[in-house]
N, C-alpha and C positions, 0 to 999 in steps of 0.2 A: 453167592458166598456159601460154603457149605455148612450145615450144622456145627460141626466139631468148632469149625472157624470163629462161630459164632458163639459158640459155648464157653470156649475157652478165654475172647474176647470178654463177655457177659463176668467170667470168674475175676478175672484178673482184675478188670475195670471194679468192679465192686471193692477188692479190696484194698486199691488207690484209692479210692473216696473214705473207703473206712481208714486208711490208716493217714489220710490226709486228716479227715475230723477230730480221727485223735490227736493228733499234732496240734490243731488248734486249743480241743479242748485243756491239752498239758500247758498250750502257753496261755491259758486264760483261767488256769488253778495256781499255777506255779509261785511255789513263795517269792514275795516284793518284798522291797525295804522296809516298807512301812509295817509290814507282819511281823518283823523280828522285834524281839524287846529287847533291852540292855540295861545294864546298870542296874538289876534290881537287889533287893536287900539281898536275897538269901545265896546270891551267886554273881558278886561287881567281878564283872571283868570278861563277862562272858556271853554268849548270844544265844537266845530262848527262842527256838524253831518252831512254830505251828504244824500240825500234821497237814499233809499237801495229797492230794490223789496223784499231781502230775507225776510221780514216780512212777505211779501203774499204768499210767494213759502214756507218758513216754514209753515205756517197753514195749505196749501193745501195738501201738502205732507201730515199732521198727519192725516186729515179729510180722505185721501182716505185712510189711513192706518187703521184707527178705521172703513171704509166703509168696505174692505176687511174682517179685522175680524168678523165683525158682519157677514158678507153672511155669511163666511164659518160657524158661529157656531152657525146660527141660522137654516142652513139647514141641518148641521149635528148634533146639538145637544149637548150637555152636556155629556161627558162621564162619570164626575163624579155621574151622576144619574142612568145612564143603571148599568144592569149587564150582564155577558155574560155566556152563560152555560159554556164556556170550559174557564177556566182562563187561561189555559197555552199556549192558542192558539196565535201562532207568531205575526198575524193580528192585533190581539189587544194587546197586549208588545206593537208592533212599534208604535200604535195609540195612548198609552196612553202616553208616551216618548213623542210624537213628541208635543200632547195636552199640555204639562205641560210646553217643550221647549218655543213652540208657545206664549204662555200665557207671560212666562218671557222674551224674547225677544220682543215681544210688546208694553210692560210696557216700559221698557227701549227706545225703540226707541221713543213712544208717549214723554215720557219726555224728549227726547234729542231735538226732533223735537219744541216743544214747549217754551223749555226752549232758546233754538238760534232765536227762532221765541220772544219771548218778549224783550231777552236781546238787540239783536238789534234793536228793536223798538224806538230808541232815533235821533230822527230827529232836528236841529234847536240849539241851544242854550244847552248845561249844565254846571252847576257849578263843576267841577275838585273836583276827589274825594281823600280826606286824603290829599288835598291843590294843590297838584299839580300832580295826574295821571287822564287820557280818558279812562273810561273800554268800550274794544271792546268784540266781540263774541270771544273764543279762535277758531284757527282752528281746527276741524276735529269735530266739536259738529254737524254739519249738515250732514256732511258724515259720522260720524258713526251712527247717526239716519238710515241714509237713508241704510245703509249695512244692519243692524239690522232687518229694515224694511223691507226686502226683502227677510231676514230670517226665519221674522215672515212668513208672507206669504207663502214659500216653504214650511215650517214645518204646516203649517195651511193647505195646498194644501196634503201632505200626511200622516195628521191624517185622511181627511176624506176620501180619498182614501183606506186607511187601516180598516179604521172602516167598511165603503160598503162593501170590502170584506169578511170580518170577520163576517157580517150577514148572507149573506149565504155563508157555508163552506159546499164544493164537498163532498158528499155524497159516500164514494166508499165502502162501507160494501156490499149492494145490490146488484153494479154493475156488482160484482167480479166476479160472477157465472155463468152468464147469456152465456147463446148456452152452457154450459157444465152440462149435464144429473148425477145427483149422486142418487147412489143407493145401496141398499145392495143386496147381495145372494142371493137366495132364497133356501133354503135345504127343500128337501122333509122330509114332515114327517115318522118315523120311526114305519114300525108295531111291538107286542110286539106277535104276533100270532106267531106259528112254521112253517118252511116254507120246504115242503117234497120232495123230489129232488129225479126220477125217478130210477131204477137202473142199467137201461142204459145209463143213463148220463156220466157215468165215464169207462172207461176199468178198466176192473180187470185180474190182471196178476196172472197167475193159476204158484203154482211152483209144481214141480217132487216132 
């Protein structure tokens, strides 16, 4: 595998794990029910928000996550634009799969990450909604960004893995022959002249 391969691999991979662990760490700050207060004197009727980091760890987590996508598919490129002379070839099956996976697991995680990243953004003071409920984040909306996220990434890590290989495909037509000599017969050619054979060449048996 060549360096660049490997490089690029190394970037991208890094920053799935980092914006997986963010994810986790947003759904393990994230305001719960039990944080908000209510009812208290100087404000009945309304819900008292704790300050949360998971507002910062939600964005950072999407941002490396749309950071990772972009390397990988600005270095690899758009499959939907190439063509490949061998369609059937296995390399590019798993590359176009994993391109399409990639893509829809992305989406989803950017929007889960995003959407737990705004929804808890309510700090201070709010007015209780439908009279008397505190909407929190639900759980698992940061950890399954952050699963997702991770996914994308894997699957983004071996479309371009499979695409690289799939440009150049081994060559073995060539190779097959090589140190072995092929050749045909060689048959002398045939004269059409008569050919007169001495008469002593042969015994000749005398009968009684």
């Amino acid at each position: 595998m060549e360096r660049k391969v490997m490089a690029v691999c190394a970037v991208v991979g890094f920053l799935g794990v980092l914006s997986a662990a963010l994810g986790f760490a947003a759904e393990g700050t994230r305001v719960k029910a039990s944080d908000v207060l209510t009812d208290s004197e100087d404000s009945p009727g309304a819900c008292i928000y704790p300050r949360s980091p998971a507002l910062g760890l939600g964005l950072m987590s999407a941002v490396a996550l749309m950071v990772a996508q972009s390397i990988i598919n600005t270095v690899a490129g758009c499959i939907c634009c190439k063509r490949h002379p061998v369609p059937s070839d296995t390399n590019w099956s798993v590359a176009l799969i994993s391109f399409i996976v990639s893509w829809v697991t992305f989406i989803i995680a950017f929007l889960l990450l995003l959407t737990g990243a705004a929804l808890n953004d309510q700090r201070g003071q709010e007015n209780m909604y439908f009279g008397s409920f505190c909407y929190v984040v639900k759980p698992g909306v940061f950890s399954g960004g952050a699963v997702l996220s991770l996914a994308s990434v894997a699957l983004a890590i071996v479309y371009y893995v499979a695409l690289t290989s799939s440009k150049n495909p081994p060559s073995w037509g060539p190779q097959q022959n090589q140190g072995i000599a092929m050749g045909q017969p060689v048959i002398p050619p045939q004269s059409s002249e008569p050919v007169f054979v001495h008469e002593d060449t042969y015994n000749r048996q005398q009968f009684p």
